[in-house]
C-alpha positions as CSV (number, residue, x, y, z in Angstrom):
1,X,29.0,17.6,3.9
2,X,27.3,18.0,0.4
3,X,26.1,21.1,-1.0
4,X,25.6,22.2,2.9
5,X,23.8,19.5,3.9
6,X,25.1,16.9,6.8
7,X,25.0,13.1,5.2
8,X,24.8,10.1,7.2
9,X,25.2,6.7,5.5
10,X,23.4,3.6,7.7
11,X,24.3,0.4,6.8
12,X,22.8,-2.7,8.4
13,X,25.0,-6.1,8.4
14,X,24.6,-9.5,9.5
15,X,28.0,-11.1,9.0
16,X,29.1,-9.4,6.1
17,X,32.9,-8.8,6.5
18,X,33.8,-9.7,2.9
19,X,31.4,-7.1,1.6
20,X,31.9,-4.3,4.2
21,X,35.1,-3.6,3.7
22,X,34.4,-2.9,-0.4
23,X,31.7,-0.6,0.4
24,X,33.5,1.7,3.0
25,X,36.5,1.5,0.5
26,X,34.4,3.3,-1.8
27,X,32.5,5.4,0.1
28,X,32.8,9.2,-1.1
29,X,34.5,11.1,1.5
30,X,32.3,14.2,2.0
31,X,30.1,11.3,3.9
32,X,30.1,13.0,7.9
33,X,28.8,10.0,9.4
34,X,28.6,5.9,8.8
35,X,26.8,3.6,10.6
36,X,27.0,0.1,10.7
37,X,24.7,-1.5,12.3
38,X,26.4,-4.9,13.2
39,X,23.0,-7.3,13.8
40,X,25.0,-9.6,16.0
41,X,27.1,-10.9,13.6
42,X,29.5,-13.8,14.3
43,X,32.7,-12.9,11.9
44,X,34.7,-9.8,11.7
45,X,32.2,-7.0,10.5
46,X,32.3,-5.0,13.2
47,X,36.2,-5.2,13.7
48,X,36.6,-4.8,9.6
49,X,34.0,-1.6,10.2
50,X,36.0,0.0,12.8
51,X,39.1,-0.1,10.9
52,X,37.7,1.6,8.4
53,X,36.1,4.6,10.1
54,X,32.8,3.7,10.8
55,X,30.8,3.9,14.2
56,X,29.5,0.4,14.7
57,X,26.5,-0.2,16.7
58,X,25.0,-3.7,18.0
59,X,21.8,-4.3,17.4
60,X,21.5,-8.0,19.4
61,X,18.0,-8.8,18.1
62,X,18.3,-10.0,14.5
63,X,16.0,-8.5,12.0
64,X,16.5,-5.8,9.1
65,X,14.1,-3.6,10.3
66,X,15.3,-3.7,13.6
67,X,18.7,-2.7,12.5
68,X,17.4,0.1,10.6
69,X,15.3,1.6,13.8
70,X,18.6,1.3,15.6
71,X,21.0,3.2,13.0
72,X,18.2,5.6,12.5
73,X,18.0,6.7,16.3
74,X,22.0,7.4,16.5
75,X,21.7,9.4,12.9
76,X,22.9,13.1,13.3
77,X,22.9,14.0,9.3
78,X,20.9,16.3,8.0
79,X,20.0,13.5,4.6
80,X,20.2,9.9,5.5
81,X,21.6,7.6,2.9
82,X,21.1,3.8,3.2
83,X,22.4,0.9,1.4
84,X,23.4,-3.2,2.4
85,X,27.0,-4.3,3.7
86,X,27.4,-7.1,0.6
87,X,28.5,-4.4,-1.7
88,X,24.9,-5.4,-4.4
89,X,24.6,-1.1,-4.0
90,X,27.1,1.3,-5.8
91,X,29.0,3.5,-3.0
92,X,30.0,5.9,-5.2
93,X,26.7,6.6,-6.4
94,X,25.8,8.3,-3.6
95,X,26.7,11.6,-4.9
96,X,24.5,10.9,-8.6
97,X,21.5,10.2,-6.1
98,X,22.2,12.8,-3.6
99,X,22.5,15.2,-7.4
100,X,18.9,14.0,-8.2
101,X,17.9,14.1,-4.9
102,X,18.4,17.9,-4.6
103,X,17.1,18.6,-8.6
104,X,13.5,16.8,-7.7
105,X,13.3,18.1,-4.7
106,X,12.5,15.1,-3.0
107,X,12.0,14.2,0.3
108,X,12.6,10.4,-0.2
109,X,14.2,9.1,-3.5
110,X,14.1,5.6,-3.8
111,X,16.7,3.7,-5.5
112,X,14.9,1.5,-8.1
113,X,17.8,-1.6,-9.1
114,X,15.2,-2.0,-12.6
115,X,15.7,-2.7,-14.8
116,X,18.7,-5.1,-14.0
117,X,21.7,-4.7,-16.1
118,X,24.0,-7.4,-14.3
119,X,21.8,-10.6,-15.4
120,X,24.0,-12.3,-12.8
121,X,23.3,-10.2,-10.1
122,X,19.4,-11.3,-10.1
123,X,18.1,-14.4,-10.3
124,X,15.0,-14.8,-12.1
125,X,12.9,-15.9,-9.2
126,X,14.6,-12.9,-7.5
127,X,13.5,-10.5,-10.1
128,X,9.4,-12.1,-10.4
129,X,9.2,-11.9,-6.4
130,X,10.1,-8.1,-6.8
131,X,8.2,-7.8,-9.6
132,X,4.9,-8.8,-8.3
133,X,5.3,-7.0,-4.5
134,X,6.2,-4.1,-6.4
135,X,2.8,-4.5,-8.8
136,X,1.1,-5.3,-5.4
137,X,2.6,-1.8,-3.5
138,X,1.8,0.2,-6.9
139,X,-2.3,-0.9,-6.7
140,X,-2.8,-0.9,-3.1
141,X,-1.2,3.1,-3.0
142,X,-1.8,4.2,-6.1
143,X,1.3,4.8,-6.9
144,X,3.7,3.6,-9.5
145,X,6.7,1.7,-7.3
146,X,9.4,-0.1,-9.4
147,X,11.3,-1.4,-6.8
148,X,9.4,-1.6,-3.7
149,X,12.2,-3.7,-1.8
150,X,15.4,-1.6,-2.9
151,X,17.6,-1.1,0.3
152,X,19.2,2.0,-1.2
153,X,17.0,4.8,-0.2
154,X,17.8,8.8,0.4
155,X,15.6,11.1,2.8
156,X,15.3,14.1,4.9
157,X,15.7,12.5,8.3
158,X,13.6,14.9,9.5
159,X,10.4,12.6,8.0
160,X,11.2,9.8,10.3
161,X,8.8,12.0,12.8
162,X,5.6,11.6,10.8
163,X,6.2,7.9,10.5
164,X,4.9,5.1,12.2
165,X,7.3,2.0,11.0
166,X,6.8,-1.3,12.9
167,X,8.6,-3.9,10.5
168,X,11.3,-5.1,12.7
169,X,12.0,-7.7,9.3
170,X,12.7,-7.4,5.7
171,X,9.4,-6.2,5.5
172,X,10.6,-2.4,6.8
173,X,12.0,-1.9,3.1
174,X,8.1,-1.5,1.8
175,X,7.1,0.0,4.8
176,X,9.5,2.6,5.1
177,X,8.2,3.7,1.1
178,X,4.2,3.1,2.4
179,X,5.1,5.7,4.9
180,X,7.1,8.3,2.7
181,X,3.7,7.7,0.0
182,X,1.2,8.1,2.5
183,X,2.5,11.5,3.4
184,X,1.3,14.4,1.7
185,X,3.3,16.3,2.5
186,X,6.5,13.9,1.6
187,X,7.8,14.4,-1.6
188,X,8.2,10.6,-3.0
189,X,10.5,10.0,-6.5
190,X,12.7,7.4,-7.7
191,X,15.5,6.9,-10.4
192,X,17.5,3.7,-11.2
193,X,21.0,2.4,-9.6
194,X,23.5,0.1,-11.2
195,X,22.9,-3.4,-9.0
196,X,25.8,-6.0,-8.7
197,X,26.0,-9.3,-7.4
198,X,26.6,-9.2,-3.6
199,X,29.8,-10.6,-1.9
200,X,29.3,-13.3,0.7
201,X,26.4,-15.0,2.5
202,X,22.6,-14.9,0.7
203,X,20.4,-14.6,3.8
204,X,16.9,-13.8,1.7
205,X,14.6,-16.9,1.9
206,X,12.7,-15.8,-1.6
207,X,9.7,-17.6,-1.1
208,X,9.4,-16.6,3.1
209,X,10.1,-13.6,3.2
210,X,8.0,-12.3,-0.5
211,X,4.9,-14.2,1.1
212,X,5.4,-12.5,4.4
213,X,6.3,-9.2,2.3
214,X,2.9,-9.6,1.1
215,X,0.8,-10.3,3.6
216,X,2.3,-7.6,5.1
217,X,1.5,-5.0,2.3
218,X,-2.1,-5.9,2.9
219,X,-1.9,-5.5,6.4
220,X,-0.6,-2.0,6.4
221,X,-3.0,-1.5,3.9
222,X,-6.0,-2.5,5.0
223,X,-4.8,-2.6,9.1
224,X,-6.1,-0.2,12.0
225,X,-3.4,2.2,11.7
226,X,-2.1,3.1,15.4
């Protein structure tokens, strides 16, 4: 518990036992609840998880999105706190964001990896792609996004209500911030993390997934909304 709120960290992973173990190592401990959601993985996550202290849940279907729906409908914490199972996102700055969480008053603080200190922990084509699907967010909302696919976010699970998220891919990392912006009543801020280079596997195909990232920001934009 933290400053009397219930936390719950949700962490989605798709055969990341190298990188799993150095993030629950560092979790803080006033954490009351970690999920890993364990996207059918085929090495040791889950067992690696376990060890550790976590609640593992399978999530059979592959997709980031649909990993996050799953963690998000066993969540009990009052504040959700999400991050990736390859260790690119600082554990132990959970309690700095969960700090300026509280201070702004947020109801979703996004944690904005730019600019990049660790040149080796983004590759160039890495850091355009975010660049220009977080330019595109920014016009299409008006609203200034740095870092419109960060997987670190922190929120008041009590907003997942009053969205409507459909992404079941990479795409849910935008969509998730669409939803918290398009809210009025959702109190949207952001503040920058310390990124490093991620242990294991690199499963993000740049140049698929940013085009379907984009088409996809159009879409939501300029969709029927259901």
């Amino acid at each position: 518990m933290y400053k009397g709120l219930q936390i719950t960290v949700i962490i989605p992973c798709l055969n990341e036992e190298q990188g799993i173990e150095q993030v629950l190592i560092r979790m803080p401990s006033f954490v009351d609840e970690i999920i890993v959601v364990d996207n059918n993985s085929t090495d040791r996550t889950a067992d690696v998880a376990r060890r550790l202290g976590a609640k593992v849940i399978r999530e059979t279907v592959r997709g980031y999105g649909r990993s996050y729906k799953k963690g998000f409908a066993e969540a009990c914490g009052d504040v959700i706190v999400t991050l990736d199972g390859d260790h690119s996102y600082p554990p132990d700055a959970i309690s700095y964001l969960l700090e300026a969480f509280l201070h702004l008053k947020a109801d979703f603080l996004n944690a904005s990896r730019f600019p990049v200190r660790d040149r080796a922990s983004m590759s160039l084509k890495h850091h355009l792609g975010n660049l220009v699907l977080s330019l595109a967010l920014s016009v299409l909302y008006f609203r200034w996004v740095r870092d419109s696919q960060s997987g670190m976010w922190v929120f008041r699970r009590s907003i997942l209500e009053h969205m409507n998220l459909e992404s079941d891919s990479m795409a849910f990392s935008e969509e998730i911030k669409i939803e918290a912006l398009r809210n009025p009543k959702v109190r949207f801020e952001e503040i920058s993390i310390l990124y490093s280079s991620r242990l294991g596997e690199i499963k993000l195909n740049p140049w698929r997934d940013g085009m379907y990232n984009l088409y996809f920001l159009a879409r939501k934009r300029f969709g029927r909304r259901s």
